[in-house]
N, C-alpha and C positions, 0 to 999 in steps of 0.2 A: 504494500500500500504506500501513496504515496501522500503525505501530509508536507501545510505548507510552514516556513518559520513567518511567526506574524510580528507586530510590535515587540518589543522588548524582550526577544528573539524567543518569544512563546511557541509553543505548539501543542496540537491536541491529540490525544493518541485516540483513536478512530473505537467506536465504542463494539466491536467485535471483537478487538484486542484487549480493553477493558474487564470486558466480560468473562473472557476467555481464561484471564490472569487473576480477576476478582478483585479487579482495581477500584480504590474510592476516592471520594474525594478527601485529602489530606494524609492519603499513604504517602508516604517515601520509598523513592527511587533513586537506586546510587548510578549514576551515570560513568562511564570509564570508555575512553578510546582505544581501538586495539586494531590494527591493520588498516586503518583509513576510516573506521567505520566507529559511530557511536551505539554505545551497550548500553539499554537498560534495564538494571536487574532490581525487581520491589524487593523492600526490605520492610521486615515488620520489626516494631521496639519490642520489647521485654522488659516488663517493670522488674526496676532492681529486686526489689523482694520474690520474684517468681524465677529471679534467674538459676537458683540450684536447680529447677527442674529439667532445664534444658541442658545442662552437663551431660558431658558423653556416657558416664557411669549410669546418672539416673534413668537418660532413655535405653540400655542397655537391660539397667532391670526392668524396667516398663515395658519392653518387648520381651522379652522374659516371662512377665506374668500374665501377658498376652497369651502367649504361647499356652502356657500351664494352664490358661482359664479356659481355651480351645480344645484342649487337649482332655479336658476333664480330668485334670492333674488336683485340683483342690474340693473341701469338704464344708459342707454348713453346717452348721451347728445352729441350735436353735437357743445354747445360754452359753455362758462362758464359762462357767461348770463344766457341763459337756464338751467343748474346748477344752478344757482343762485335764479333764478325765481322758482325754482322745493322749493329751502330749506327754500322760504319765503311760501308758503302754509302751 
């Protein structure tokens, strides 16, 4: 597609691409030049406080208990007695 640069060397990304990317309005896009050509790649924040979550370890185990929850690898209980009783066996 071809989009124009307009005033204050704006442009608009054509809203198929939007779409396509699940672009809003007030996302960030980091922009970088690489062979003649301009890149844009969205970035999303991460509030400081949520940022352990996205550690390589924590999503590691997150796919981990993914798997185990698929898998029918894990057990309910219906009190923590029972849990209890399950982790003294």
């Amino acid at each position: 597609m071809v989009t124009q640069i307009r005033r204050n060397f704006q442009i608009t990304l054509p809203a198929s691409i939007r779409k396509r990317l699940g672009l809003n309005i007030g996302d960030l896009v980091e922009t970088t030049v690489k062979e003649g050509k301009i890149i844009l790649i969205p970035k999303k924040t991460i509030d400081a406080e949520q940022s352990w979550f996205w550690t390589k370890e924590w999503q590691e185990a997150e796919k981990e208990a993914d798997s185990d929850l698929k898998s029918g690898k894990v057990k309910k209980f219906k009190s923590v007695e029972d849990l209890i009783k399950n982790l003294d066996k």
